[in-house]
N, C-alpha and C positions, 0 to 999 in steps of 0.2 A: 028208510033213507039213510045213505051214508052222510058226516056230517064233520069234518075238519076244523077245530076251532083253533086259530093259534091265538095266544094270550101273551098278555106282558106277565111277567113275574113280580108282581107288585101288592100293591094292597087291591086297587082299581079292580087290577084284573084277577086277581084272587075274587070278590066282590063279584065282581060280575058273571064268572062262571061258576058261583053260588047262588045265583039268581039264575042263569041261563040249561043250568043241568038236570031239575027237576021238570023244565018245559021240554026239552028233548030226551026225555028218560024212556021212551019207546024207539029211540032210534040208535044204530051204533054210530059211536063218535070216538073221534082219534084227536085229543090234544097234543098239542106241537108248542114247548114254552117256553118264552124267550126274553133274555133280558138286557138286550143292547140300546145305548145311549148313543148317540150322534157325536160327533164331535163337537158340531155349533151347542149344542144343547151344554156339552161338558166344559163350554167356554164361561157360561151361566155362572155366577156366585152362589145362587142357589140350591144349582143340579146336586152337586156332592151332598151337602145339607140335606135335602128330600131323599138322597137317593140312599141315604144311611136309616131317614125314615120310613119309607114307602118301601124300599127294597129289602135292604139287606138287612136292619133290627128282625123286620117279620116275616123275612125267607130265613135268615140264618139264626134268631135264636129266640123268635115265637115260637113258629112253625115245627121246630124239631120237638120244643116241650110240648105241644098240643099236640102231635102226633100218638105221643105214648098214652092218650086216651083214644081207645077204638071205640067206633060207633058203627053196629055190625049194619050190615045192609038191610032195608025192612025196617029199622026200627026209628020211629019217628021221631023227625027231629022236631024241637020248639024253634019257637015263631022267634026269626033274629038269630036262630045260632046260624054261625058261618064255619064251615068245616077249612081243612088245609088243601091244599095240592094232595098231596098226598091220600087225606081222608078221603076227599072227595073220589078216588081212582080209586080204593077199595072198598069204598060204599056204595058207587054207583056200577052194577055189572055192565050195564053196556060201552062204557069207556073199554073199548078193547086194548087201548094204549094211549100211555102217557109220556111224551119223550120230550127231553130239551134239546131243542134246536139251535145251535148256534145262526146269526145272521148272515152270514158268509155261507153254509151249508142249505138256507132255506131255498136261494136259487141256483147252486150249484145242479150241475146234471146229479150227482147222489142223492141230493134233496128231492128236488124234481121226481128222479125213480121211486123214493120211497115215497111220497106223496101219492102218486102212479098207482104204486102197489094198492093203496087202499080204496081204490075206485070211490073217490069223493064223486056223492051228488051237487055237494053244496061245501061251501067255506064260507066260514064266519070268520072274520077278523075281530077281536075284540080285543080293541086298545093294545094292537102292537105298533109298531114304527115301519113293519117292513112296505118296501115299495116293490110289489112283485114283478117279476119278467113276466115274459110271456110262457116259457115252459108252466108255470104257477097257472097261470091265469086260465090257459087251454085246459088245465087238468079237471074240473069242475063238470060235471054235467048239465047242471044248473047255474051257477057264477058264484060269485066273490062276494058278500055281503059285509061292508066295512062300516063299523061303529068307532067313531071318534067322539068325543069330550068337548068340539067345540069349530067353529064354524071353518071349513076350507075354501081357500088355502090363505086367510089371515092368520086363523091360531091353527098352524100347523107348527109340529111338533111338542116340547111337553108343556105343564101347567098352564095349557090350555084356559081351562075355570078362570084360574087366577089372573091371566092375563086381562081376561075376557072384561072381569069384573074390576079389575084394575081399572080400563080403559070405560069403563058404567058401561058396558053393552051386558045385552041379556045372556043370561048363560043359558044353553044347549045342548042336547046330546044331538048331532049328526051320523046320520045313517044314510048309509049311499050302497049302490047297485054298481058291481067292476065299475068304483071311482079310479 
């Protein structure tokens, strides 16, 4: 199976396709990663604040120092360790590609073609923001499988959890089929 994951660029989504790479590790898969914030979201007091934590400390200067330990492919990992972006694209060979997608390019017709190119059977969303067109959505053989952090469309968009639990409702992962 072909196997399309786009990811946020964060802790979450780092996180999560450390969890989701070793269950698809017979299939090839083409990560697409992406790290756009909304406007409404950047209006937030908080957004900058998290996004200095969850983003940019551990894309811009974890991630560079964890890099410079390799962990060849085959060799097993302990229980708990999380690899980077990076590690994870040259420890796992069926990632046949790893690209950053800007959000403006995800549904433009270039997007769209490159997407095309890899004859997805399936797309996973995991924990990005994008809301796809229809070029996106037709490209799948199978569909769209979208994983969010928290119920839609009350906690749509970020800190989801936090919101959630703020307001005392139950927190949830949401998983939906072309939502």
């Amino acid at each position: 199976m072909r196997i399309v994951v786009y990811v946020k660029r964060d802790v979450a989504g780092l996180v999560g396709l450390n969890y989701l790479m070793p269950r698809v590790a017979s299939h090839e898969v083409v990560v697409l990663v992406g790290d756009f914030v909304g406007k409404r979201e950047r209006q937030r007091q908080m957004t900058n604040k998290l996004l200095m934590v969850e983003r940019d400390f551990l894309c811009g200067i974890l991630c560079p120092l964890f890099d410079r330990v390799k962990t060849p492919p085959g060799t097993a990992l302990k229980e708990g360790e999380l690899l980077t972006f990076r590690q994870l694209r040259d420890y796992y060979p069926n990632i046949v590609a790893m690209e950053a997608i800007p959000r403006q390019k995800a549904d433009s017709e270039e997007g769209v073609a490159l997407l095309r190119s890899f004859e997805p059977d399936v797309i996973l969303n995991l924990r990005n923001n994008m809301i796809y067109k229809k070029g996106v959505i037709e490209s799948p053989k199978i569909g769209i499988f979208n994983m969010h952090s928290g119920v839609l469309p009350k906690y749509a968009g970020l800190y989801c959890l936090f919101r959630a639990m703020d307001n005392g409702d139950k927190v949830r992962i949401v998983r939906g089929r072309d939502q």
